[in-house]
Backbone as JSON Lines, residues from 0, in Angstrom:
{"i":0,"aa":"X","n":[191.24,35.04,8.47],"ca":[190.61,35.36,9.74],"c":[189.37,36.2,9.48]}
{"i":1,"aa":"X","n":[188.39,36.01,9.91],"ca":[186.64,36.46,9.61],"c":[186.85,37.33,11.03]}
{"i":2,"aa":"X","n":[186.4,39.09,10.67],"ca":[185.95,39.68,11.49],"c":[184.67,39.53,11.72]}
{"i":3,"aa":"X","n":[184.44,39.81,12.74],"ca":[183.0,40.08,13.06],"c":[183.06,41.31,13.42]}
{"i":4,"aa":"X","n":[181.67,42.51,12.63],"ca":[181.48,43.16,13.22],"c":[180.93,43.52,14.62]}
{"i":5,"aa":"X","n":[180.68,44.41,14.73],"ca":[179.98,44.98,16.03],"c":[178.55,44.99,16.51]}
{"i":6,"aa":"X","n":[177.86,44.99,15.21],"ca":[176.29,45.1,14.38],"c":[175.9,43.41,14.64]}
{"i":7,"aa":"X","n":[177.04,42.56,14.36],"ca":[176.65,41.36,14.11],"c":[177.09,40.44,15.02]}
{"i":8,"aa":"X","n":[177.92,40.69,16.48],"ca":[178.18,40.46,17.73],"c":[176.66,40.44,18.06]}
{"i":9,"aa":"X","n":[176.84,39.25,19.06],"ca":[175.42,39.59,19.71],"c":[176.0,40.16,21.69]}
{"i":10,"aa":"X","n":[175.22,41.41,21.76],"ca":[175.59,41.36,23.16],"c":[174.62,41.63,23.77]}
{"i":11,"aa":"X","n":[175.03,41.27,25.32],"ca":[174.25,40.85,26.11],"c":[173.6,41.83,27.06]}
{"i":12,"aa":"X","n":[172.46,41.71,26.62],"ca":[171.76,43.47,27.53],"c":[171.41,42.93,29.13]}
{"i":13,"aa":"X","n":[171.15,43.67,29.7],"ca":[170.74,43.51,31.25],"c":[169.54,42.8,31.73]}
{"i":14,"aa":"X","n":[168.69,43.23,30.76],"ca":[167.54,42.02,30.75],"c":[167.25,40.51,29.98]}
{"i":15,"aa":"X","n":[169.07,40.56,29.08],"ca":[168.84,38.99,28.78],"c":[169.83,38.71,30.22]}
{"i":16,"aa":"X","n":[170.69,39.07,31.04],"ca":[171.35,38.71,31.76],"c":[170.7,38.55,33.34]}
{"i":17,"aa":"X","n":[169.39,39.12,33.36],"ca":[168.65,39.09,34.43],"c":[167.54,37.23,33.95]}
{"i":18,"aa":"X","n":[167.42,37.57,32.82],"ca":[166.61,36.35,32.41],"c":[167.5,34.69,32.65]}
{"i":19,"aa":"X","n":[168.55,35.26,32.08],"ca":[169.8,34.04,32.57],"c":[169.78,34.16,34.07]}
{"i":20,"aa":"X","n":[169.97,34.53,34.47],"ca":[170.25,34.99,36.5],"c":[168.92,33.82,36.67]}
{"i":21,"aa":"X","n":[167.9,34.06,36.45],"ca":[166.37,33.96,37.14],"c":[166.03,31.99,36.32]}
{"i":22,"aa":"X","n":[166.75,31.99,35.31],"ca":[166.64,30.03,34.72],"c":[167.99,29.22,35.15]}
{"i":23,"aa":"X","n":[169.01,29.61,35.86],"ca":[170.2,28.71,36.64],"c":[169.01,27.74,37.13]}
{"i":24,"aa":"X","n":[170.19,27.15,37.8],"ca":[169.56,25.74,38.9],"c":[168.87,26.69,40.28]}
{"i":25,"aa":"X","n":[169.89,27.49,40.56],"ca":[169.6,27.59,41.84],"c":[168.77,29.15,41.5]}
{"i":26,"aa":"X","n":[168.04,29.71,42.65],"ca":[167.14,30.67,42.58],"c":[167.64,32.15,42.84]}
{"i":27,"aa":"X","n":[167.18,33.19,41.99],"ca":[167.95,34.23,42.41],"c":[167.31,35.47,43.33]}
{"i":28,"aa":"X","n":[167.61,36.08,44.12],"ca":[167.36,36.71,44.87],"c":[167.23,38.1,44.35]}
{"i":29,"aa":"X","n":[166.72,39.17,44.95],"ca":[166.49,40.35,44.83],"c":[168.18,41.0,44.68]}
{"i":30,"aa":"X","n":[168.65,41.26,45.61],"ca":[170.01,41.15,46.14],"c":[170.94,40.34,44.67]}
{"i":31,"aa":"X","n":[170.89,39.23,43.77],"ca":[171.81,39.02,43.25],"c":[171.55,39.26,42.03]}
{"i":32,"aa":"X","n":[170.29,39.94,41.69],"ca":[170.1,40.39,40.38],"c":[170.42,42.24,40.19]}
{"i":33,"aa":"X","n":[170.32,42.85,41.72],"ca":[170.95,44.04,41.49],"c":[172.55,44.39,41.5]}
{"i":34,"aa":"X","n":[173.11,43.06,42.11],"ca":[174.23,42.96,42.17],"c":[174.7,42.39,40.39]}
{"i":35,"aa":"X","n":[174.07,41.93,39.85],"ca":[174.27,41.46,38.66],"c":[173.88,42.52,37.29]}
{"i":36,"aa":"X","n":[173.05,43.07,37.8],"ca":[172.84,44.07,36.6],"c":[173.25,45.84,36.91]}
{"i":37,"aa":"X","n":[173.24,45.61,38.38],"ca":[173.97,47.15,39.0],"c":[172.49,48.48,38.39]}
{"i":38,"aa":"X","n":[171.68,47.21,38.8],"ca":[170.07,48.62,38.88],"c":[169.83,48.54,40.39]}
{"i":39,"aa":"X","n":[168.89,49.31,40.87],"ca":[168.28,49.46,41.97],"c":[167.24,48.29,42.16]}
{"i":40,"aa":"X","n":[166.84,48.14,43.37],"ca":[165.53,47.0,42.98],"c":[164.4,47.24,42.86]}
{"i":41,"aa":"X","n":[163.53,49.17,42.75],"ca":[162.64,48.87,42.23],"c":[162.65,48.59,40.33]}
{"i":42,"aa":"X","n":[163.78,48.68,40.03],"ca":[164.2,48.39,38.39],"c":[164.49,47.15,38.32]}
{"i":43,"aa":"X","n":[164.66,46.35,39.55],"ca":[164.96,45.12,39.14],"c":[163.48,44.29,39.07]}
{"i":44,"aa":"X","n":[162.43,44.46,39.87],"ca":[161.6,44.24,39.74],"c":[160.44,44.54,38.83]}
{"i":45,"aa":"X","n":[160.45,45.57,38.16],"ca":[159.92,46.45,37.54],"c":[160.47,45.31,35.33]}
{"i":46,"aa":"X","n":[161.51,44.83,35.69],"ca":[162.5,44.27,34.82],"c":[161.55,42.75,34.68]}
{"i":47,"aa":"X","n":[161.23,42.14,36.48],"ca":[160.66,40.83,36.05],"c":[159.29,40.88,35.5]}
{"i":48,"aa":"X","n":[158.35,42.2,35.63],"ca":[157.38,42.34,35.6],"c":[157.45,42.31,33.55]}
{"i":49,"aa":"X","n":[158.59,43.57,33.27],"ca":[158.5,43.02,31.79],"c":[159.24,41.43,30.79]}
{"i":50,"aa":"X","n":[160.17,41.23,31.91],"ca":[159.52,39.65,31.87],"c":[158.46,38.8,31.25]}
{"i":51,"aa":"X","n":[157.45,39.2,32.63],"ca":[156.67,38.91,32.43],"c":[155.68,39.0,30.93]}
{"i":52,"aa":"X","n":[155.87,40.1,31.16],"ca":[154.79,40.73,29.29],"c":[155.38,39.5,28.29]}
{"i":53,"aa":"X","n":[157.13,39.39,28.13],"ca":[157.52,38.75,27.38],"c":[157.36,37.35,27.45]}
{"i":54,"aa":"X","n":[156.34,36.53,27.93],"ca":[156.31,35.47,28.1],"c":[157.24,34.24,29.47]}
{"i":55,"aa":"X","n":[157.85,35.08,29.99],"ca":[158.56,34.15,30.69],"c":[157.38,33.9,32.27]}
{"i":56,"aa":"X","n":[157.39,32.51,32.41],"ca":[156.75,32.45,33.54],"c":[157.67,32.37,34.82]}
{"i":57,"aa":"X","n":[157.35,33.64,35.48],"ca":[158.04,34.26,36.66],"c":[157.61,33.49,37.92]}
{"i":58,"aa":"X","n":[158.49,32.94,39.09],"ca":[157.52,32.42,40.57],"c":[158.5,32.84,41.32]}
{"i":59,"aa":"X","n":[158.2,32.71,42.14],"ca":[158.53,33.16,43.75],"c":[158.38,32.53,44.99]}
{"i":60,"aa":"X","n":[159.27,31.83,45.92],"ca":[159.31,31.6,47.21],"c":[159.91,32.67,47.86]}
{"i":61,"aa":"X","n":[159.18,32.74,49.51],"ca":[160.13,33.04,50.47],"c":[160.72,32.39,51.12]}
{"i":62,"aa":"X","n":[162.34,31.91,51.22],"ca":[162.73,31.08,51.69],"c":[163.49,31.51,53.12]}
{"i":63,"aa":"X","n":[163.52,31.73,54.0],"ca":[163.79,32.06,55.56],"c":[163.94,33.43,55.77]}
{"i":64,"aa":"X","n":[162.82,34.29,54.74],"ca":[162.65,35.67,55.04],"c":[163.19,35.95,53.6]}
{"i":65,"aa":"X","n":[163.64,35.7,53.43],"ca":[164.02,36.09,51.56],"c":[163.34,35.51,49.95]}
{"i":66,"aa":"X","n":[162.63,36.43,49.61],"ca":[162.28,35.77,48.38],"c":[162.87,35.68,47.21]}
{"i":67,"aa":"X","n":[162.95,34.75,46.87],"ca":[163.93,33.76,45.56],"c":[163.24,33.8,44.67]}
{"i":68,"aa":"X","n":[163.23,34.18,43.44],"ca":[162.5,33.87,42.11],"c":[163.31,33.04,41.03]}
{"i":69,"aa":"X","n":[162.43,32.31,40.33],"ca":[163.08,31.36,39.13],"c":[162.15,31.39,38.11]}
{"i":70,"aa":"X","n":[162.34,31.17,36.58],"ca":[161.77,31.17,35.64],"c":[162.47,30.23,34.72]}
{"i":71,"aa":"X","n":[161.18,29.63,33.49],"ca":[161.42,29.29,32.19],"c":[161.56,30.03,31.19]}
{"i":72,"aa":"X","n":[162.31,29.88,30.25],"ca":[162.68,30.71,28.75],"c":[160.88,30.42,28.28]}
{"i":73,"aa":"X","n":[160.13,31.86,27.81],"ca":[159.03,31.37,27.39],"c":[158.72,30.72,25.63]}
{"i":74,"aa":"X","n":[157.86,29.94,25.7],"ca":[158.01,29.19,24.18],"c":[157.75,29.85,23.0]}
């Protein structure tokens, strides 16, 4: 039986789990990324903005008063 350490686990930080949230099918909301990472939303936003730096291309609808954002893994 092969341990794996702890060092060599990969885990999953809040901003790869916001990046997963934001490339699903469906679009994620302000609302389900603070519910998902348990930040506030100017940190959640503040999060897509470094995103952004990192290459991912970020967009945005408002869809019946709510804006939805979705993104690609950048290349």
């Amino acid at each position: 039986m092969d341990i794996i350490s702890t060092n060599e686990a990969k885990r999953q930080t809040k901003r790869q789990l916001l990046a997963d949230l934001l490339m699903r099918d469906e679009d994620a909301t302000l609302d389900a990324m603070t519910v998902a990472t348990a930040w506030l939303p100017h940190t959640a936003r503040a999060a897509l903005t470094a995103l952004k730096k990192r290459g991912y291309a970020i967009s945005s609808d408002k869809i019946d008063g709510v804006r939805a954002y979705r993104t690609v893994a950048p290349k």
